[in-house]
C-alpha positions in Angstrom: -57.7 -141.2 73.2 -57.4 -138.8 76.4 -60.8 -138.0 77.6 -59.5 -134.3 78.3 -58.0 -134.0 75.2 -61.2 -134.7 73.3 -63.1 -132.2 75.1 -60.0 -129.6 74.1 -61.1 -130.7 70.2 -64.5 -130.4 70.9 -64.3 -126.9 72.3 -61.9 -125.7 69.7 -64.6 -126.4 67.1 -67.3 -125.0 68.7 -64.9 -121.4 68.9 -64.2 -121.5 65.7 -67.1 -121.8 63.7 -70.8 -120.3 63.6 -74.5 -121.9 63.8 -76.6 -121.9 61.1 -78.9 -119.5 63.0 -76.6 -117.2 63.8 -75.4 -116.6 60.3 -79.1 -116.2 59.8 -79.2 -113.3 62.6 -76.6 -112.1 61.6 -77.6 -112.1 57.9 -81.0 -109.9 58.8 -79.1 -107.8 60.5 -77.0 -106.6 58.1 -79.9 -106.4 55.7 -81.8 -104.0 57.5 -78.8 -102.2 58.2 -78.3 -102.0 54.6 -82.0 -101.4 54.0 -81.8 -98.0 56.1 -78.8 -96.9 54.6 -80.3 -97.4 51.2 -83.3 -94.9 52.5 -81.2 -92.2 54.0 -79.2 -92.4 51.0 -82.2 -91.8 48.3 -83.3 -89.5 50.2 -80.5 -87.4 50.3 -80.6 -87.6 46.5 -83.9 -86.7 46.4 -83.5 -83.5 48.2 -80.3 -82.6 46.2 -82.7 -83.0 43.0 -85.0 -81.2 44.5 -83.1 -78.7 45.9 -80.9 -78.5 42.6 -84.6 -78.0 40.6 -85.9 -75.1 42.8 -82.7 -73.1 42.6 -82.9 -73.7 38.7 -86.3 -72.0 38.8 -85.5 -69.4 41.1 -82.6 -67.4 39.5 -83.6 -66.8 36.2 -86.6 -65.4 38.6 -84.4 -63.4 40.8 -82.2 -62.4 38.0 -85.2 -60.9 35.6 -86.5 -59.2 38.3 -83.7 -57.3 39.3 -82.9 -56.6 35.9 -86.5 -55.1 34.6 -86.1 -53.2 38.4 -82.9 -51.5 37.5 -84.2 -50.4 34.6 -87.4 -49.0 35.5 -85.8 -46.9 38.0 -83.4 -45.3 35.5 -86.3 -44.3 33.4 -85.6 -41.0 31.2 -87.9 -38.3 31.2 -89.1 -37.9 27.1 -87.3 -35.1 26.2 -84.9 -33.9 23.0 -83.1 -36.6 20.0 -81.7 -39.1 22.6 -85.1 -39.8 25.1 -87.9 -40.8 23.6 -91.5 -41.3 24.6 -93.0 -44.3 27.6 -95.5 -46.5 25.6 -96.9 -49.5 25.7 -98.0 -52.0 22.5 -94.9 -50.4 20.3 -92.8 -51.6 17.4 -89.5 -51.6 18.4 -86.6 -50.9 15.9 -86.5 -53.5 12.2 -88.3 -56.3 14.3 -91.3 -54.6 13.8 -93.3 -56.9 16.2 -95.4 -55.5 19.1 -94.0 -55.4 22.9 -95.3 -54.8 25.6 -93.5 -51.7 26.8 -90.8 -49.6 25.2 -89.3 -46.5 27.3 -86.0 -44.9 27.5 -83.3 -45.8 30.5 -80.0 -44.7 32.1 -78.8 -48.1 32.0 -76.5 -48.6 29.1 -73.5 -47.4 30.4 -71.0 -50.6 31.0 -67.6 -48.7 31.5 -66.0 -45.6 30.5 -64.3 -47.8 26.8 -67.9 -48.1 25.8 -69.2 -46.7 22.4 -72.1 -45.6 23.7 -73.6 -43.3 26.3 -75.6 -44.0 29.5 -79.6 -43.3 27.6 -81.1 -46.5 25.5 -84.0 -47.5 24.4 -85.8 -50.7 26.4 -88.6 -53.2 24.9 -90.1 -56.2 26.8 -92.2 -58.9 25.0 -92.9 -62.4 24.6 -91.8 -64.6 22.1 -92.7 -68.3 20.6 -90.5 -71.0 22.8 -86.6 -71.1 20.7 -85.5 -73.5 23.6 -85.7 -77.5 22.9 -85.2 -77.4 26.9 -88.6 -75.7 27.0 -91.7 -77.4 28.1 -93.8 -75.3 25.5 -96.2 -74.0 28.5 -95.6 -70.3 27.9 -93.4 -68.3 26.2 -90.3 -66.4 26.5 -89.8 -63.3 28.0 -87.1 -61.4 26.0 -85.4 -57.5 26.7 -84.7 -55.9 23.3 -82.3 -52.8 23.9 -80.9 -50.7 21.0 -78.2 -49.0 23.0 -77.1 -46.5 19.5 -80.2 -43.9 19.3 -78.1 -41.4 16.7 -79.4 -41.4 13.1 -78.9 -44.4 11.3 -79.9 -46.6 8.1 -80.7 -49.4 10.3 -81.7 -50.0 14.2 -79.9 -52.1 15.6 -81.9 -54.2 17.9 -80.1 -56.6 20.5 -82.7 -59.4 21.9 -81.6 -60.8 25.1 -83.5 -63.8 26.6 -84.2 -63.2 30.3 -86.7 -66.7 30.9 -88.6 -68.7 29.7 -92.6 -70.5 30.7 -94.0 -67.3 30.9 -97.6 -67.3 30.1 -98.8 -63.5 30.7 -96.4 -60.3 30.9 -98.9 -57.1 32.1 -97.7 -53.7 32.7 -99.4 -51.4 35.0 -99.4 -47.5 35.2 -100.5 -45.5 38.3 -101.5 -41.9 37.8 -101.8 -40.6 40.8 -105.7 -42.0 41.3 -106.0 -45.5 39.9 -103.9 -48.0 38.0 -104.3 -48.2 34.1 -103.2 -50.6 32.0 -102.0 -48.6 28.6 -99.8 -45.7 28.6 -98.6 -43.0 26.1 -96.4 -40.2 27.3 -97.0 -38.1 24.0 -100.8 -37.5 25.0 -101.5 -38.1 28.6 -101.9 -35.0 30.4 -99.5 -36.3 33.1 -96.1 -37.3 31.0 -94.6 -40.1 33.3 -96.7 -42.2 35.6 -96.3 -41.9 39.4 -95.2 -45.4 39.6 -95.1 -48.8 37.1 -96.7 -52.0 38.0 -95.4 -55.8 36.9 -97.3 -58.5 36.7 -95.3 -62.0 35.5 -97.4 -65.0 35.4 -95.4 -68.1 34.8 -95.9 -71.5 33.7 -97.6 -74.6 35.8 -94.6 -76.9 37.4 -94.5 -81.1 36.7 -95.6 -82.6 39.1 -93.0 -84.6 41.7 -92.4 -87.8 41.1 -94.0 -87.7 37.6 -91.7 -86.8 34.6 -93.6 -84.9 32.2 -96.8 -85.0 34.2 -98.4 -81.0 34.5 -99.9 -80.2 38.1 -103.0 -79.0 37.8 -101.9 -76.0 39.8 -101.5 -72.8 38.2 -97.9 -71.7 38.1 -96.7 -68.7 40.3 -97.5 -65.0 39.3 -94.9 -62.1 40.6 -95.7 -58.7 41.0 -93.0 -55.7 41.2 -94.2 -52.1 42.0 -91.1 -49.5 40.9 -92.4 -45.8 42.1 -91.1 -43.4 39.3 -88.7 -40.7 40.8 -88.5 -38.4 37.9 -91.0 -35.2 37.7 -91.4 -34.1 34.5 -94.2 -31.4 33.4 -97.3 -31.9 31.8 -98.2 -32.1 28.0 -100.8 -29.4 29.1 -100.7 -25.9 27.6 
């Protein structure tokens, strides 16, 4: 056989194929490629759980907030059949269970089709967990409105669930000096405070990375301060 052409063999091979270490190389290579990948790529999810969780948290937050807000700046003055009196540890309506504060607000209105006018009567308390999806830390925090105040055989009462894990609900009333922590418009000397106070203490979270696992932590506490615009006279003679 031609000397050249055996070299032209020879060199074909070595072109076509690959030594064993550099399938090796090229092997660890592509693992720690794959290894980073995998990282970034958990991590991504991580933070989208994460992210996703906090969110989940935040607006029922943001949400009963704004709503008890609204509502405590459309407080009624107590006056005549249709506004009644600002009180805290009443019985509102058939439930006849204790809340935490029942007053009257000009926030029933939803358009002009609806059978009822703008005054109705608010409640906030806690209730026993109703949610399987609860963790059973706290409670929830329910607003009971009864949106027909006319004469009738029976309140009714609708409860509407605002969140759930809270573990304290406290109402505060400033009277001009100091802040008091009962109030009752039918025998205070001032009728309507000069401002109402909110104190929302929520559950403990899990902690990361541990399903089911409490942190140690106690859980948030949010405080709202709604000044009260209405100037109504005294109970004074």
């Amino acid at each position: 056989m031609n000397p050249a052409m055996t070299s032209s063999i020879r060199t074909r091979r070595t072109l076509n194929g690959f030594t064993l270490i550099e399938l090796m190389l090229a092997i660890v290579i592509f693992a720690v490629v794959l290894t980073a990948i995998n990282g970034v790529f958990f991590g991504a999810m991580r933070l989208r759980n994460k992210t996703t969780a906090m969110l989940e948290r935040s607006v029922p937050v943001a949400q009963t907030m704004t709503i008890i807000r609204r509502d405590l700046m459309g407080i009624v003055a107590p006056s005549g059949l249709l506004s009644g009196s600002l009180k805290t540890g009443a019985a509102t309506g058939g439930l006849g269970q204790e809340t935490s504060l029942e007053f009257f607000s000009n926030t029933a209105a939803l358009d002009e089709l609806a059978p009822w006018g703008e005054i109705q009567r608010i409640s906030y308390a806690l209730r026993d967990p109703t949610n399987r999806l609860s963790r059973g830390l706290g409670k929830d925090l329910v607003r009971l409105v009864t949106r027909n105040l006319l004469p009738t055989a029976q309140e009714v009462v609708e409860e509407q669930g605002l969140m759930n894990d809270v573990t304290a609900l406290e109402f505060g009333f400033y009277d001009g000096t100091q802040w008091r922590t009962s109030w009752d418009s039918t025998t205070e000397t001032t009728v309507l405070p000069k401002a109402i106070r909110l104190i929302l203490s929520t559950a403990p979270e899990e902690e990361e990375g541990v399903p089911g696992a409490i942190s140690q932590r106690t859980g948030p506490t949010l405080q709202l301060v709604v000044p009260v615009m209405v100037n109504v006279s005294t109970n004074q003679i």
